[in-house]
N, C-alpha and C positions, 0 to 999 in steps of 0.2 A: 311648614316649609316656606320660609321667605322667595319671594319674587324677585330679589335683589339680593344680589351679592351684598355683604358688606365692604364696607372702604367709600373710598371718592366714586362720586357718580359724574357719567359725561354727560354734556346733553346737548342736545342739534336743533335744530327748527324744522317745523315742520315740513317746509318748504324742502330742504336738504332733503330730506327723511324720503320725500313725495319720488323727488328727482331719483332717488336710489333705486328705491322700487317699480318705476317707470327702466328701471337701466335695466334690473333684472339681472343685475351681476356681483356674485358673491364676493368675487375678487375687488371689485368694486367697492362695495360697503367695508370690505374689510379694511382697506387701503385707507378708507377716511376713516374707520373707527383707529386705525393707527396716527393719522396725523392728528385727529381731535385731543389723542393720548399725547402729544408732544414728546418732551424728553424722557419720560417716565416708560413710555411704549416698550415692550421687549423687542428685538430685532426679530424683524422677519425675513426668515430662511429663503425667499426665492430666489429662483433666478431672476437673470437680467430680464429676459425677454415679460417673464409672467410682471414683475416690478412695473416694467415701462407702459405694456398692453394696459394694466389695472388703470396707471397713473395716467395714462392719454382718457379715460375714458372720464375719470374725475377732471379733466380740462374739459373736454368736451360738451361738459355737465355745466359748468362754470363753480363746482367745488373744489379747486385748487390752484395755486398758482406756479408759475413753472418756477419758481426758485423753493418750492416747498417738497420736491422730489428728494422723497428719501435718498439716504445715499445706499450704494451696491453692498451687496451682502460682502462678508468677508470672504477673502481666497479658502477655497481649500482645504481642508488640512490633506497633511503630506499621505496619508494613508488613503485618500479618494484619487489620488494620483496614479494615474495608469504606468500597468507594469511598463517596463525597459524592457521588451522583448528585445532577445537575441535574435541574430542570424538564423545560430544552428536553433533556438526556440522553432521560428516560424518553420524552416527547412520541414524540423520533423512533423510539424503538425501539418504542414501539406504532401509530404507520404503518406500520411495516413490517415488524413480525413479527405473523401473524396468530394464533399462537397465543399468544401474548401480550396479545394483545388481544381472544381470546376466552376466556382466564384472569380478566382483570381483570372484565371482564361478568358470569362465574360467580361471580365473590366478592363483587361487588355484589350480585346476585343473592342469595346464598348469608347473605350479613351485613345484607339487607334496608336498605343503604344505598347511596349513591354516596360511590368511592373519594376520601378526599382527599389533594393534593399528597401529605404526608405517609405518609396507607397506602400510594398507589404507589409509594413509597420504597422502604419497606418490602417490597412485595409482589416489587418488581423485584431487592430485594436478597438475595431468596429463590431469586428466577429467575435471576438471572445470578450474581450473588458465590459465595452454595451450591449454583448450579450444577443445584436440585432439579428434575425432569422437573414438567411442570404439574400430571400425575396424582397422584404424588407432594403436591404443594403443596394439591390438592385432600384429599385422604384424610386429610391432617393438618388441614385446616382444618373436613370435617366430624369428627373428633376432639373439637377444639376448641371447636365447637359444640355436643355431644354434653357434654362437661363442662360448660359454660357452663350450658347450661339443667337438669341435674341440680342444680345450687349456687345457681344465680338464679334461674330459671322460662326461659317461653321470650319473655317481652319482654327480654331482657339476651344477647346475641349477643359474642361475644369480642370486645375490643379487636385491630386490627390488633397492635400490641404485642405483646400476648399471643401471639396468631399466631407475631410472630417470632420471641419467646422460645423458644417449643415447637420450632417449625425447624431452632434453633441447635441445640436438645439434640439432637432428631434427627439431624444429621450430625456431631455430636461421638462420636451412640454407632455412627456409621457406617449408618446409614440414609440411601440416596441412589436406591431402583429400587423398584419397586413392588414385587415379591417382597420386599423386606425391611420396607416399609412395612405390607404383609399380614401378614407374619408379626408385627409389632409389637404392632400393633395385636388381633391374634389373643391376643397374650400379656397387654394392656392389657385385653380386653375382659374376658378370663378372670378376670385378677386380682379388677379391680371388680365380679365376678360374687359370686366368692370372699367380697368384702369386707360385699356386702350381706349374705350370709349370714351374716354372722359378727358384725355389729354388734350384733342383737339379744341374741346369744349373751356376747356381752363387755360387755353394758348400755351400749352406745354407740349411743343411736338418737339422733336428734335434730340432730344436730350433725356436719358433714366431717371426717372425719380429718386431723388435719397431716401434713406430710412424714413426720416421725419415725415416726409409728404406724403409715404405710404400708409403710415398710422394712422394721418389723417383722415384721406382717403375710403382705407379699411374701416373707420368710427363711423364714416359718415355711411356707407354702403350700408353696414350694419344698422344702423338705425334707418334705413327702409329709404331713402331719399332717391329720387326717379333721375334720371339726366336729366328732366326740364327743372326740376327743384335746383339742382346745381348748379345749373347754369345761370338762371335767376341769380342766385346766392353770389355766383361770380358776377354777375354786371356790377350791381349794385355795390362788391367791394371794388373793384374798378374806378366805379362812379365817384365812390369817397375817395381811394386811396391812389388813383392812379396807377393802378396794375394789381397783381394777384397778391395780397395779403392773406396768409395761410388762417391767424390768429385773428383776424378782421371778419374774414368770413366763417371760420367756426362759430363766432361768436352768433352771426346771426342764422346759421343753421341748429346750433343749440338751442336759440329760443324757438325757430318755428320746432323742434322736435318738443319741446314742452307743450306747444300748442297742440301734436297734434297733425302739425300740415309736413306733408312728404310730399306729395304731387305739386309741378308748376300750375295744375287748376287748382288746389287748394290752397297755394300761395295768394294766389290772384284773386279769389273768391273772397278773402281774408283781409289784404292786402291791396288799395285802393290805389296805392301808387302804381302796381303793375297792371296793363290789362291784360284782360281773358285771353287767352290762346286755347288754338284747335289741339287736336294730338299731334297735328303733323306741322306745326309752327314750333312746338316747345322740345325740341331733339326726340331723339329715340326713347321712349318709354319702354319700363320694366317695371314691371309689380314687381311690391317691396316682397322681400324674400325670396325672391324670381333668381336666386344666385347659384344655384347648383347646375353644372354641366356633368357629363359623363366623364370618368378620366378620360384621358389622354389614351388613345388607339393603341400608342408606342407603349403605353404602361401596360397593356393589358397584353399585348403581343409579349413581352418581355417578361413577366412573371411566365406567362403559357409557354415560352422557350427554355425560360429557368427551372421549371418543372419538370419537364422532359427529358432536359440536359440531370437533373436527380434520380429521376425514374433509371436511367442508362445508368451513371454512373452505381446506384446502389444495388440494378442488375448486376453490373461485372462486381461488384463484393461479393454478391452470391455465390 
């Protein structure tokens, strides 16, 4: 049995190869064994989100360049397209499923509104089409509400919309059980824990971060980097660039992670331009992988009501 396919062979540098397996991410390797492939590559089926995460991580690496982003999967086809529920559809399916119909009351409840035609479209197309358990539907909705008033206050409650947007993403990145909605949102909470901290520190108060800054961010967290690391990382692009260059300072946080150096004492140990700081000179320190918090109180109070409120309702079917 040959060890090689037959046909054209690819091939990388070691160095490449090194950086891969230092990332530890399959989606990763696979992402450059497609661009190594060029025009010949078969198209890969992801989504957006899985596309972009893979492809920030190949920047971050310094194996890609941002005009080498694949482009988006194709749309659709017309058969993965969610039903056109009716009116009289939904109507009958909330006579007679009662959790369904103590879903819809919680989000009303929950969005300080009554649902219209429209949102239980939406809400049904969450429940039936993605198939999501109601707990599920819940957890991401207080989610969703939990951003909403961080970016707007708490008169401004998400759009149904919004809702379903979020949903989709959720079971494109395979979130379908509460165990995986916990663990999500466990990683979600973390992140924007991360992120507050870090605003100050990168002269970003005032104002939400886009997408892009997030990924960044998310790369850099993920790869173990302390606030003192960061903020180093941001003087020094400063220094060169006159204010916060996103692509300026990845750059040189990519090479201390080849190195190696995560902590602003291992910067500095390393790194003769900087000097030595105490733990309480170099911001808030966090051991790397130090990113998990508990959910969110409101998550756990709320599945434990949306229980209860099942337990009731599948009494009175009895």
């Amino acid at each position: 049995m040959e060890a090689v396919l037959p046909g054209g062979i690819l091939s990388m540098t070691g160095e490449a190869a090194d950086r891969l397996l230092r990332q530890d991410s399959g989606d990763a390797a696979l992402l450059y064994l497609h661009l190594l492939r060029g025009s010949q590559a078969p198209a890969l089926p992801w989504p957006e989100e899985r596309r972009r995460a893979a492809f920030e991580q190949l920047l971050a690496l310094g194996l890609a360049q941002e005009s080498q982003l694949p482009p988006s999967p194709a749309p659709k086809a017309e058969a993965d397209v969610p039903p056109d529920y009716s009116g009289e559809d939904i109507a009958r399916e909330l006579s007679r499923d009662a959790v369904l119909a103590g879903l819809a009351g919680e989000m009303e409840r929950r969005l300080g509104k009554l649902l219209s035609p429209a949102d239980l479209k939406s809400l049904y197309t969450l429940y039936d089409y993605l198939g999501l358990p109601a707990e599920v539907i819940l957890m991401l909705t207080t989610w969703c509400v939990q951003q909403a008033r961080e970016r707007y206050g708490l008169d401004r409650p998400p759009r149904m919309a919004q809702i379903r947007q979020e949903a989709f993403r959720w079971h494109r990145l395979g979130i379908r059980t509460v165990q995986g909605a916990e663990e999500h949102l466990k990683r979600l909470g973390a992140l924007r824990g991360r992120e507050r901290e870090l605003l100050p520190l990168l002269g970003l108060e005032g104002r939400p971060l886009v997408e892009r800054e997030r990924s960044y961010l998310a790369a850099w967290i993920d790869q173990g980097f302390d606030n003192g690391a960061l903020q180093l990382a941001y003087e020094k692009t400063v220094m060169k660039k006159g204010g916060l260059n996103w692509s300026y300072m990845n750059g040189i946080l990519r090479r201390w992670h080849e190195k190696g150096l995560h902590t602003a004492q291992a910067v500095a140990a390393s790194d003769s331009d900087y000097p030595r700081r105490g733990a309480g000179e170099s911001g808030r320190q966090q051991a790397p992988g130090a990113l998990h918090s508990p959910p969110p109180d409101q998550v756990r109070s709320d599945m434990e009501r949306m229980r209860r409120l099942m337990e009731r309702m599948k009494e009175g079917e009895g």
